[in-house]
Structure formats: structure tokens, C-alpha cells
C-alpha positions as CSV (number, residue, x, y, z in Angstrom):
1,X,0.5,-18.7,30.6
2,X,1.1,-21.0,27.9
3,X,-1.8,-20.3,26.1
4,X,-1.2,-16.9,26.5
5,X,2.2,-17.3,24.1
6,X,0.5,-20.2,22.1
7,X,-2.1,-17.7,21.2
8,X,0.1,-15.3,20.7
9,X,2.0,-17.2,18.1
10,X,-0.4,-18.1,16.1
11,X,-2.4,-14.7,15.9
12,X,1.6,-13.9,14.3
13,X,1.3,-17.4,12.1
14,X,-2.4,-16.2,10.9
15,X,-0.6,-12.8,9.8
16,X,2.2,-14.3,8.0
17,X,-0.4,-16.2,5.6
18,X,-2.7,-13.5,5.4
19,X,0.6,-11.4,4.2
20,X,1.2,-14.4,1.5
21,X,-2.4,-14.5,0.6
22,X,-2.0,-10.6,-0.2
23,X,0.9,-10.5,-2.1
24,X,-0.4,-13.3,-4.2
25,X,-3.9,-11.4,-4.7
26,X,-1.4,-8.4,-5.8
27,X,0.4,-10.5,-8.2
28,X,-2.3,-11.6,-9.9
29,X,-4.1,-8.2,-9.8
30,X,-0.6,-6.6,-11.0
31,X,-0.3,-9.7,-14.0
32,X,-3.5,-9.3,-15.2
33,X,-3.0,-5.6,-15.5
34,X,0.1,-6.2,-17.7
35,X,-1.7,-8.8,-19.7
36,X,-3.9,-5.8,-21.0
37,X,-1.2,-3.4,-22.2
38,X,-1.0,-2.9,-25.7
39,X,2.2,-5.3,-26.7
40,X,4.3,-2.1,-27.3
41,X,3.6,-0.9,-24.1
42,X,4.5,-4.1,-22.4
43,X,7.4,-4.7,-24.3
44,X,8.9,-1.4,-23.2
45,X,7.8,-2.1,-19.3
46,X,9.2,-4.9,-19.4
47,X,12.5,-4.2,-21.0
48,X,12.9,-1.2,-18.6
49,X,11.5,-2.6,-15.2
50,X,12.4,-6.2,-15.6
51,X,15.6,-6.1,-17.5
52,X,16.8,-2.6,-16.3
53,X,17.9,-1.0,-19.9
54,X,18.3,2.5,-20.2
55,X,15.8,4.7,-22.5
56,X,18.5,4.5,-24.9
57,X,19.0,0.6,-25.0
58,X,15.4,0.0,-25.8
59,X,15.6,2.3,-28.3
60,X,18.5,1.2,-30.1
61,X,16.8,-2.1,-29.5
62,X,13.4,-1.3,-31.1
63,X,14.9,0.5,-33.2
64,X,12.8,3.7,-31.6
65,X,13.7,7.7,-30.6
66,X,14.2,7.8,-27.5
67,X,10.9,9.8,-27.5
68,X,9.3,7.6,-28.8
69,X,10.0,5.2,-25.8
70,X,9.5,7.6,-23.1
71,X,6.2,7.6,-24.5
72,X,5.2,4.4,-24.7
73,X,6.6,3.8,-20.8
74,X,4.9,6.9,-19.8
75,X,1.3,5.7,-21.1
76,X,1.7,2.3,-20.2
77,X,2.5,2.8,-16.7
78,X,-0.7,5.5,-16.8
79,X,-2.7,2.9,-18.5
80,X,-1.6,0.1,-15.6
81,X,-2.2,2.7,-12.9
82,X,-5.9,3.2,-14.3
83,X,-6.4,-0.4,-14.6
84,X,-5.1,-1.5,-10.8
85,X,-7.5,1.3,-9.7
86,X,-10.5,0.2,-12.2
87,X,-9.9,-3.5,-13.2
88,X,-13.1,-3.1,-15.7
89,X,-11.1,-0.6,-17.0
90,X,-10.2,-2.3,-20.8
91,X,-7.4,-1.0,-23.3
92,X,-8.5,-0.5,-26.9
């Protein structure tokens, strides 16, 4: 019966690393992504995803319309889609 649970708990160990292993292989898949965005593109990600500003921060920031970021947000995340899909997929 011992085993049984020994077994048991490392079939759940195995799991946990094979989670970690993922989410690393994801991170890196997701990073190298970014890494191929055109600079504006990136710049506006990352100001909107990772620091959280508004449309209108980044564009009083970059000094940019407001149009002109929804743009760049809305083809960069479309570009990053296509390249986690396709990774040979390259940005001009």
C-alpha cells in the first residue's frame, strides 16, 4: 500500500515539472515572438499590457492619436498571434 501512494505522489511530482517545463517552453515561445515586433509595435504592447496605460497615456506619451495607437496594438497583437501559430513566420 505504500507504493501505491509513493507512486501516486510522484506521478503528481512528474506533473508539477512537466507544468514548469511548459510554462518555460511558453515563455520563451511568447519572448521570442515579442522580440520580432516591429519596435513600435512592442513599445505600445508593452506600455499597455505590462505597464497598464490607457490608449490615451501612450498617446500623450508618444506623442500619437489615439488612432494611431489602437493601430499599432491591434497589428502587433495580430502579428504576435501569427507568429505563436507559425514561428517561421518573420516581420518585415
Amino acid at each position: 500500500m505504500t507504493a501505491d501512494r509513493d507512486a501516486g505522489r510522484l506521478g503528481r511530482i512528474d506533473a508539477s515539472r512537466a507544468d514548469k517545463v511548459d510554462k518555460l517552453f511558453d515563455r520563451g515561445r511568447v519572448s521570442d515572438a515579442f522580440n520580432q515586433l516591429l519596435p513600435s509595435h512592442r513599445e505600445v504592447i508593452r506600455m499597455a499590457y505590462y505597464l497598464g496605460w490607457t490608449t490615451g497615456q501612450i498617446a500623450a506619451d508618444l506623442n500619437l492619436t489615439e488612432a494611431v495607437v489602437k493601430s499599432r496594438l491591434h497589428h502587433g497583437l495580430h502579428t504576435l498571434q501569427l507568429t505563436l501559430i507559425d514561428p517561421t513566420m518573420r516581420t518585415p
